[in-house]
N, C-alpha and C positions, 0 to 999 in steps of 0.2 A: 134793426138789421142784426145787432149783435145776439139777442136769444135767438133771432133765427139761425146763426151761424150755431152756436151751442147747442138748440133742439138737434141740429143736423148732424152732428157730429157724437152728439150721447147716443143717438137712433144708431151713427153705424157702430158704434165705438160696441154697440149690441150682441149686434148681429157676429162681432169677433168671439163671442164666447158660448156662441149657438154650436152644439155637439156635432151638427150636418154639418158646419161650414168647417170644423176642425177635422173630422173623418176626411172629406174632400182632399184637405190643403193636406192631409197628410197623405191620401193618394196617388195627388199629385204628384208632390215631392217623391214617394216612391219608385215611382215609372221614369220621372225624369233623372233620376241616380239607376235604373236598370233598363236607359236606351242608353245612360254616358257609359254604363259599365260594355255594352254591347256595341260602341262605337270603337272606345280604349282596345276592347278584344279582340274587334275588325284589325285595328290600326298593330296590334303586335305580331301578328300571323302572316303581314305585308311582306314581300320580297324585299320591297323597295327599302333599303337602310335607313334612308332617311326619314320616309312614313314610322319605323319602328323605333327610331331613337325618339320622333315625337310625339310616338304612343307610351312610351317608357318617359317623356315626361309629363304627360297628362295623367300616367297612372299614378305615377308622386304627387301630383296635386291632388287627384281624387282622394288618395290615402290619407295624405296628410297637408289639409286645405291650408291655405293663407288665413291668419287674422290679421283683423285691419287692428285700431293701438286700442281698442275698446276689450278685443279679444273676442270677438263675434266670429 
């Protein structure tokens, strides 16, 4: 049981350093930071004060994210 746990795991452990699956994950990432910047922009342009105060703090966290105690 245990090499099969190992085979399984060196096989994906692979696939993280394959050039297609790193262009993707950085597509990804890309679009998903330019619907939140296009959410944040919805949310400052709002009437409503309060939609805009809590646009004005999701643009501070966008700008300058939380680390967790690792520093990630």
């Amino acid at each position: 049981m245990k090499p099969f746990i190992l085979i399984t795991v060196l096989l994906l452990a692979g696939c993280a350093t394959n050039p297609e699956v790193q262009k993707s994950t950085s597509r990804d990432r890309t679009m998903e930071n330019m619907a939140r910047t296009a959410l944040i922009q919805e949310m400052l342009i709002s009437p409503d004060p309060h939609v805009r105060a809590k646009g004005a703090e999701a643009a501070k966290e966008f700008v300058n994210p939380k680390k967790n105690i690792f520093g990630w």
